[in-house]
C-alpha positions as CSV (number, residue, x, y, z in Angstrom):
1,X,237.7,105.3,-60.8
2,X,236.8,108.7,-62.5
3,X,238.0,111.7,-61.0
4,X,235.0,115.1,-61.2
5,X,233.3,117.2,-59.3
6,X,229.7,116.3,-58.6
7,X,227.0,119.2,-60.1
8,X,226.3,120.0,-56.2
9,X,230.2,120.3,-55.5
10,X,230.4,123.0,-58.6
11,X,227.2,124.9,-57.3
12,X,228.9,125.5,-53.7
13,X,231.9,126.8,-55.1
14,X,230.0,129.1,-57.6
15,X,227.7,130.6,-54.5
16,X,230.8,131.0,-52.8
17,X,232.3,133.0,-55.3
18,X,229.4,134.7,-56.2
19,X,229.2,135.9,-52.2
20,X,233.3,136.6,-52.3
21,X,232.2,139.0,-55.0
22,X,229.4,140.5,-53.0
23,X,231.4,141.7,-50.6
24,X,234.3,142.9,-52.1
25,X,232.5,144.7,-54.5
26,X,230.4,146.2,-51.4
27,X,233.5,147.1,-49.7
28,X,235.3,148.9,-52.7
29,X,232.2,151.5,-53.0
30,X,232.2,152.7,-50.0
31,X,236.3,152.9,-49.5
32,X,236.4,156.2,-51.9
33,X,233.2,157.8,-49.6
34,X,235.2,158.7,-47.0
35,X,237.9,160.9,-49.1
36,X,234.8,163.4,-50.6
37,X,235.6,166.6,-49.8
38,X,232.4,168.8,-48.6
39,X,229.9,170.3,-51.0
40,X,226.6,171.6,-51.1
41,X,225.5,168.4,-52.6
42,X,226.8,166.0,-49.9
43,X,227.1,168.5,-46.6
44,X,224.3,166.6,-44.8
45,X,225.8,163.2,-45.3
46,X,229.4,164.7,-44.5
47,X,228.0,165.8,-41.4
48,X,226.3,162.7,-40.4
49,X,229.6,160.7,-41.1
50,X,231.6,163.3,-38.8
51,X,229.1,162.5,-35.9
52,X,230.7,159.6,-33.8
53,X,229.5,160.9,-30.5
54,X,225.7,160.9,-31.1
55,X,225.5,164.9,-31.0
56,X,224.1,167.9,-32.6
57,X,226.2,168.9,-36.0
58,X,226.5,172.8,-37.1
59,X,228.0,174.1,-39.9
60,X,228.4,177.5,-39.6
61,X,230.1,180.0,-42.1
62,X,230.8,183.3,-40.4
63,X,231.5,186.7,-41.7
64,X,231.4,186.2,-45.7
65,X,231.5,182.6,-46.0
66,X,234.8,182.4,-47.3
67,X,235.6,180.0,-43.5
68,X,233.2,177.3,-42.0
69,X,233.5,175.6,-38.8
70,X,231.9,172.2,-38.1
71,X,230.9,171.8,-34.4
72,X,230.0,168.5,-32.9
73,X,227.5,170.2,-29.7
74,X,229.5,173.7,-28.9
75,X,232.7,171.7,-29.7
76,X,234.8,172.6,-32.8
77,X,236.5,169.6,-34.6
78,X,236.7,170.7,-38.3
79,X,237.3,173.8,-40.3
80,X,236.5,174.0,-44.3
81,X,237.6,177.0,-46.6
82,X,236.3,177.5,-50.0
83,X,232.7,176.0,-49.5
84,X,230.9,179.1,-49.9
85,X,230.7,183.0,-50.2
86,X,228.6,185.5,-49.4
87,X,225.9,185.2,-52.4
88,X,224.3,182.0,-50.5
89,X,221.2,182.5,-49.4
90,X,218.7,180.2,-47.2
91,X,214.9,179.8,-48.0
92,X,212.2,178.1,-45.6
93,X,209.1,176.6,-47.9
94,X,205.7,177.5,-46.4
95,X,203.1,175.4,-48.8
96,X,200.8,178.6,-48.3
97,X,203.2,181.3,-48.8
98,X,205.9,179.7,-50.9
99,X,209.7,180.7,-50.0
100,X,210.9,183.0,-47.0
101,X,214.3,184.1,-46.7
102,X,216.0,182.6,-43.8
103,X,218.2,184.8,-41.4
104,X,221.1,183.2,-40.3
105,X,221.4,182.2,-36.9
106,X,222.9,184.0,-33.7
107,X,226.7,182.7,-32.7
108,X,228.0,183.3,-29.4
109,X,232.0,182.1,-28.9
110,X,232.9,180.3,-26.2
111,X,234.2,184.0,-24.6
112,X,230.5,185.1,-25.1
113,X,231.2,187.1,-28.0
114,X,228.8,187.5,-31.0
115,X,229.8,186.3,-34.0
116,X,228.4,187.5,-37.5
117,X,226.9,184.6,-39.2
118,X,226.9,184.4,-42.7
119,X,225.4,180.5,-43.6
120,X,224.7,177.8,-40.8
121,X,223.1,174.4,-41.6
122,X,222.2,172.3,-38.6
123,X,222.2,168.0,-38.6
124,X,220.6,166.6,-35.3
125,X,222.0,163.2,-34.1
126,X,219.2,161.2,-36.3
127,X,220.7,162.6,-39.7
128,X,218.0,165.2,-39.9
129,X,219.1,168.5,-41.3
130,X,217.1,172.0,-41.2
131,X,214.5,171.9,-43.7
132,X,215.7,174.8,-45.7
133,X,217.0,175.2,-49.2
134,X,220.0,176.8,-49.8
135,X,220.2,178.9,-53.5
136,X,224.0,179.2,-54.3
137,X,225.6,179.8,-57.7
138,X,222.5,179.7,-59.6
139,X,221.4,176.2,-57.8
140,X,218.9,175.4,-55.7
141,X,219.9,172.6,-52.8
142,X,216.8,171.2,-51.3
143,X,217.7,169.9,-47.5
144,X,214.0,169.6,-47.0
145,X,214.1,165.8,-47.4
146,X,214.5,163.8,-44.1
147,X,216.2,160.5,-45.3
148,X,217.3,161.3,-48.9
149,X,219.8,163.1,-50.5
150,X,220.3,166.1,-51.0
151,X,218.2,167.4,-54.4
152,X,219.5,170.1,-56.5
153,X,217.5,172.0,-58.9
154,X,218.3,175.0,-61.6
155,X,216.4,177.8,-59.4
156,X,214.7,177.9,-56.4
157,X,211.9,178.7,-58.5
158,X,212.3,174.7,-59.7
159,X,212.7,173.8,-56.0
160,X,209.1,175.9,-55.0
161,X,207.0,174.3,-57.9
162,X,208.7,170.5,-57.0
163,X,207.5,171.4,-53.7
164,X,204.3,172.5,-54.4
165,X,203.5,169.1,-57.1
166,X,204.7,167.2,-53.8
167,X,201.9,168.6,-51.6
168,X,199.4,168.5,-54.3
169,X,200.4,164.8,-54.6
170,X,199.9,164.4,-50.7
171,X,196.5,166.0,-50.9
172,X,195.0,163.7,-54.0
């Protein structure tokens, strides 16, 4: 009596190999995601990640940006130094009237007190960030998308005119 494996006997193993693979491979990409520190490129995702409780995320850089707080609702859980200083600056695209400077938003503390805002960048509990771009060191960072990440472009004069081939794109 010979003593093989059968072509059907070497096909299982190889397709369970092949699915071993799948998944280990799948699980070593994502181990490293976790240990990013924030940036400007990957702030929307960071804050998504950070939001266990299904709640509102802010990221707000008082004073001159040099310290940002991440709030989960009114709740603070994070703080981040070094992320930004006081050159960023926040645009809103209008498709009729092109950028407008963005104000930061009002901060009240917990004791009621006003707090002078330098950057804030809000993530609802669906992922969805404000639809602003953010110009920062010569960059442009385009939050704009709803379910993609974050594009970066060489000027916010880059970011306007990708945003104006979009529309024109739209209305064909």
């Amino acid at each position: 009596m010979k003593k093989a494996f059968s072509l059907i006997e070497l096909m299982i193993v190889i397709v369970i190999m092949g699915v071993v693979y799948t998944l280990a491979i799948t699980k070593l990409k994502t181990v490293g995601d976790d240990k990013l520190p924030p940036t400007l490129i990957n702030i929307k995702e960071y804050l998504s990640k950070l939001n266990q409780d299904n709640q509102n995320m802010k990221l707000i850089c008082f004073d001159d940006c040099s310290e940002c707080s991440i709030y989960a609702g009114d709740e603070k859980i994070q703080t981040i130094d070094g992320l930004l200083d006081d050159t960023v600056m926040t645009y809103r695209y209008d498709f009729l009237l092109g950028s407008i400077e963005q104000k930061p938003e009002v901060f009240f503390s917990k004791n009621g007190v006003q707090e002078n805002v330098c950057f804030s960048l809000n993530v609802d509990k669906r992922g969805i960030s404000d639809q602003v771009i953010v110009v920062y060191k010569g960059k442009a960072y385009d939050y704009s998308t709803y379910f993609t990440k974050t594009e970066v472009y060489n000027s916010i004069d880059d970011a306007i005119d990708a945003k104006s081939m979009l529309i024109e794109e739209v209305l064909r």
